[in-house]
N, C-alpha and C positions, 0 to 999 in steps of 0.2 A: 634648245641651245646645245650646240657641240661637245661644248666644255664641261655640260652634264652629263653629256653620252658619255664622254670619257669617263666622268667619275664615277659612273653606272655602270662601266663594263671593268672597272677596277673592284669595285666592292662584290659583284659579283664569283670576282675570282678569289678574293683577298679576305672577304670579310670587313668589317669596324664598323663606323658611326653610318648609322641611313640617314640622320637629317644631313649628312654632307653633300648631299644631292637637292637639297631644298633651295631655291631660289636664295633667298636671306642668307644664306650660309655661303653661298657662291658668292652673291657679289662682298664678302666681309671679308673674303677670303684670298677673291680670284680676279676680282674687278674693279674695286671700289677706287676711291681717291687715294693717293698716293702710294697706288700699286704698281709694283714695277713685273711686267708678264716675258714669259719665255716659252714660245712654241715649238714644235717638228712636227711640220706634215711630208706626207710624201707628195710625190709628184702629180697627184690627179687632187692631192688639198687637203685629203685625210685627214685630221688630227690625234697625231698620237702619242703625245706627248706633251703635258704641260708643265711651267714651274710656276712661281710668284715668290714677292721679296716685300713685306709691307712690314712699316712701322708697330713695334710695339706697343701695347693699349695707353701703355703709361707715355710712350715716347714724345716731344714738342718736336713741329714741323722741323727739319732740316732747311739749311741755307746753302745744302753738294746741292750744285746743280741735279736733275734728275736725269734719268736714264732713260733711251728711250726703248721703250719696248722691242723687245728683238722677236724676232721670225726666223727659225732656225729653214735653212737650203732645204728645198724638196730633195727626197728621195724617191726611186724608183719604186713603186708598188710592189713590194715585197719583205722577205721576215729581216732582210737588213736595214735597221736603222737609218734616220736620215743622220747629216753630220752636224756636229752641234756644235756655233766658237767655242774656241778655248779658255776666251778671254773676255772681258767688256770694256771698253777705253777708261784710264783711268785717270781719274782728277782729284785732284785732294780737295777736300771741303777748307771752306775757310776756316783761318785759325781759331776765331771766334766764334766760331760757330758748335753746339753738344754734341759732338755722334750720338745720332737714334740707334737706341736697340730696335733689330730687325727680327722677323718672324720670317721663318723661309719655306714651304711645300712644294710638291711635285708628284708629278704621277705617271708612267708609264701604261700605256695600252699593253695587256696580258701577251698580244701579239706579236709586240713588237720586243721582248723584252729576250735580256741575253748576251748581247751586242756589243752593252757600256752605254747605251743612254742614258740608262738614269743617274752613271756618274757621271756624264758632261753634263749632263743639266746641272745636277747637284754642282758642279764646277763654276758654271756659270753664276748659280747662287750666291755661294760662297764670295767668288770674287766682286762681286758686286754689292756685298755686305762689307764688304774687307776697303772697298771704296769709299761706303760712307763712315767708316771711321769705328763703330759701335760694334756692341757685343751681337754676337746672334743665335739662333733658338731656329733648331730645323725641326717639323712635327707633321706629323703621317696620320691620317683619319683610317687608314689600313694599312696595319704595320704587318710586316713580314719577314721571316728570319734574312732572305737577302736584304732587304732595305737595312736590316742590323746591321749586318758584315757590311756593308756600303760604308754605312757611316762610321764605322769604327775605322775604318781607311782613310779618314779624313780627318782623322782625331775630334770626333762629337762621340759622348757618351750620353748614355740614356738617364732622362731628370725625373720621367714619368712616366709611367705606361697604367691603363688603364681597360680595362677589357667589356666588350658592350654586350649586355645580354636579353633576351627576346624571351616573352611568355604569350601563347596561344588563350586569349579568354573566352573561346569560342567554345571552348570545355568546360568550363565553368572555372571557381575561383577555387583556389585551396584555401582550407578553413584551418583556423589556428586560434586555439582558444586569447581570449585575453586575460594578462595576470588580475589578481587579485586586487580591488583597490585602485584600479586605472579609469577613467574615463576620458575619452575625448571631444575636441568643441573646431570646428569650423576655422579655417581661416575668415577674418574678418578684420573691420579698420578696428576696432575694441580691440582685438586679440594680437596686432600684426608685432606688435614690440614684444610681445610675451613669445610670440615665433622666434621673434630676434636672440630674446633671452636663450630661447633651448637651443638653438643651433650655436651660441656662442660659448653655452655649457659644455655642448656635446665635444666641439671642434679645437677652441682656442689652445690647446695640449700637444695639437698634430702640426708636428713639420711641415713649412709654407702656409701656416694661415692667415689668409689677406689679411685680416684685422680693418674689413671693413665697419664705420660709423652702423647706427640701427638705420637713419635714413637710406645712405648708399645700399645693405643691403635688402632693403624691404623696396625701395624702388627698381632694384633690378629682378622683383619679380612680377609685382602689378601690373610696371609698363611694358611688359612682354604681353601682348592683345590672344598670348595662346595658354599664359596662366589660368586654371581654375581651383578656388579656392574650395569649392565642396569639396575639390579631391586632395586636399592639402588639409592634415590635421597635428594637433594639440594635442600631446597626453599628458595630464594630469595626477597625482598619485594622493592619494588620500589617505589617511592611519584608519587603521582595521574600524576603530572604535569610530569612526566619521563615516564612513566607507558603509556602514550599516546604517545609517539614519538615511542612506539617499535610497529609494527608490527607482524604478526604472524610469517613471513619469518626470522624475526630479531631474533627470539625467539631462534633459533637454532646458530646464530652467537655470543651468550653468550662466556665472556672468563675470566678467570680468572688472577687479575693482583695484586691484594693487599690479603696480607696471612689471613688467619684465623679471618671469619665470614665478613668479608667485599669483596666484589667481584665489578667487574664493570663490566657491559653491555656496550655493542657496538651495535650502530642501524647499518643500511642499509648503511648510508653517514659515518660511523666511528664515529660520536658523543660518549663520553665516557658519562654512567649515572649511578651513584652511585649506589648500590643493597647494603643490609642489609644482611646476610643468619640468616633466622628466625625459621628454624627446618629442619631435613634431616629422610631419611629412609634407614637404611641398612637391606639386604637379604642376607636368601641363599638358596641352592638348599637342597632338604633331600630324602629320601627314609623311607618309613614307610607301615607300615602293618595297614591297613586301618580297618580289623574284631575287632579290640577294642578297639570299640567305644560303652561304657554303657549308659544306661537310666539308671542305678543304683545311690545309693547315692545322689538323688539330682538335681543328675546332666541335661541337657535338652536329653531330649534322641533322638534317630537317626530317622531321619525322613523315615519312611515307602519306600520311592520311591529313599532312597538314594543312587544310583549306584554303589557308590563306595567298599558299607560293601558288598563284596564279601572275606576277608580273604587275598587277592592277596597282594601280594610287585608290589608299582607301583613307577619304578624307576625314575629320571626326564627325558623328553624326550620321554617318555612309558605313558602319563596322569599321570605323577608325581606330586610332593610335592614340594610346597616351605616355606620356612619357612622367617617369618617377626621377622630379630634378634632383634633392636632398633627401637622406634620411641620417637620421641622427638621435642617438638617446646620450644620455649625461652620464657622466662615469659611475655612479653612483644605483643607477638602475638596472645596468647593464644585466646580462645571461638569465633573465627570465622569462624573456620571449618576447620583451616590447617589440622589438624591431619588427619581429614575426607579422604581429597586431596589426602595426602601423601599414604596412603594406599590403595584407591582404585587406582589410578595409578599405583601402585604396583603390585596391583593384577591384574590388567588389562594387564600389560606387564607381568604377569607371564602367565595366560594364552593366550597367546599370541604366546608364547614360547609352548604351550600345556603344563603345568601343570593343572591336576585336582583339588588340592586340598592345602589350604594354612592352616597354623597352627601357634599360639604368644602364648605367654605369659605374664600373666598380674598382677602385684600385688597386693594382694586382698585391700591393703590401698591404691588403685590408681580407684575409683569408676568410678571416672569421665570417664578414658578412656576405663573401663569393659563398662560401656553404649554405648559409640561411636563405640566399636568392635562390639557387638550385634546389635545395629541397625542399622552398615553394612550388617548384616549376620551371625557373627562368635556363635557358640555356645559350651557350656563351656562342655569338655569331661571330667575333671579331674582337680586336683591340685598338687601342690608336695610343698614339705616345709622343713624347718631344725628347728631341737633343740638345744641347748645348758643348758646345766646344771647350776641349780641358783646358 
């Protein structure tokens, strides 16, 4: 598909998210039902240049007429851009009808870039959010200090940025002791609300927290067919004086009997002993094209002898990918190294399974745990971020 080469010779240059090249991510992004697309090719068909304008997740259908997809004039094969309207016809939505909040992207071929395409495109965006009446949210899977200066030209400032980072398991795992008094248990239908409980301990503090139901977010990891739950765990905290009656054997006869963030251990003789859940890790499985991975921008660059930057899709099962969706400990447990724990066990059962290669992301106002990534291993390939208009 075209429209992946593009976003494959963007990340190459750029850096950010590698699933943005995944089929699934494309059409939610770039294709799907009530996407509104904006091309530039040049004149033999190229393309080098895309945008899209789609509804936000929360948004109800619109009753604005829709837009019809634009094809921006060929251009002449070469480093000057094709020309891109300036405008898109415009119609007011009916009175009674909600402006959708819109979500808006774009991408520029590295080639073609210099010009001002990507501010007529971003032009074209805008104006055609400004159509349908609602707020709107412009966001970059490879953010770059010009795509910043763009958009600050256009009065969007930045809501988020988040930076994507990449570890080699082909070296094996870094080992990091676990604290005193911890053990962990499986994701499972037993334990999946006790998940619920420590991610809502860990998060509900932090600015923008969905305040998702326990159903909403425990379905939006199961029904994802590339979750696995071996690599998704539970830690549990026990008092010194409990923490001694469990054995290693016992470690594995964990069960769960009180809902959400409280759990109870069971020794050897069936003694019940109170457990805490003090932070959890969920995973999942990914597929990713491993050649774009830049030293550009900043960024830490690919180490000489890394096996992996061969260009290949290395699917899971094949010296795949996994991806670390959440991690989180509760405020309460925090600076003793859970986090450490939680991931290198992670990553140790991922390669385990034969994954090569793990990937998070982490938010650039989250220092603390960009350091504990890094001085696992992981090193920072990219960022991605969103705008909104002041």
């Amino acid at each position: 598909m075209e429209l992946t080469g593009l976003i494959q010779r963007c990340l190459a240059a750029d850096g950010g998210l590698p699933l943005a090249a995944e089929a699934g991510f494309v059409r939610s992004r770039w294709t799907g039902e009530r996407i509104t697309g904006v091309q530039a090719r040049t004149s033999d068909g190229r393309l080098v240049a895309a945008g899209a304008l789609r509804p936000a997740p929360s948004s109800a259908p619109s009753t604005a007429p829709p837009a019809v997809p634009s094809t921006v004039p060929p251009a002449a094969p070469s480093t000057v851009p094709p020309a891109v309207p300036s405008t898109v016809p415009l119609a007011a939505p009916p009175a009674e009808s909600v402006p959708p909040a819109q979500v808006a992207c774009g991408l520029v071929d590295p080639g073609f870039r210099g010009a001002g395409l990507g501010a007529r495109l971003l032009d074209v965006l805008l104006a055609e959010a400004r159509r349908l009446g609602g707020s709107v949210t412009v966001e970059t899977e490879a953010w770059t200090p010009a795509a910043d200066t763009l958009f600050g030209t256009r009065g969007l400032r930045p809501s988020f940025a988040e930076d994507v980072l990449r570890i080699n398991l082909t070296r094996g795992v870094p080992e990091h002791s676990r604290p005193a008094g911890i053990e962990l248990e499986e994701w499972s239908e037993a334990t999946a609300e006790r998940f619920f409980g420590a991610y809502e301990a860990a998060f509900r503090e932090r600015p923008g927290f969905p305040g998702w139901t326990t159903d909403e977010w425990i379905n939006d990891l199961v029904e994802d067919d590339e979750f696995r739950p071996g690599w998704s765990l539970l830690a549990t905290r026990v008092g010194a004086r409990d923490a001694a009656r469990l054995g290693a054997s016992d470690a594995a006869r964990i069960k769960a009997r009180e809902a959400v963030s409280v759990g109870v251990l069971a020794t050897a003789d069936g003694a019940p002993v109170a457990a805490r859940d003090v932070g959890f890790v969920t995973s999942a499985a990914a597929t990713v094209t491993t050649s774009y991975l830049p030293g550009a921008l900043g960024y830490d660059p690919v180490p000489a002898d890394d096996a992996l930057v061969s260009g290949a899709t290395h699917p899971v099962g094949g010296g795949g990918a996994g991806w670390i969706v959440q991690v989180g400990v509760v405020p309460s447990a925090r600076g003793n190294g859970l986090g450490g724990t939680l991931v290198s066990e992670t990553l140790r059962r991922m390669r385990a399974d034969g994954v090569a290669e793990a990937w998070l992301t982490v938010n650039v106002d989250n220092p603390g745990a960009a350091g504990l990534y890094r001085r696992l291993g992981f090193r920072t390939t990219g960022r991605r971020a969103r705008y909104v208009a002041h």
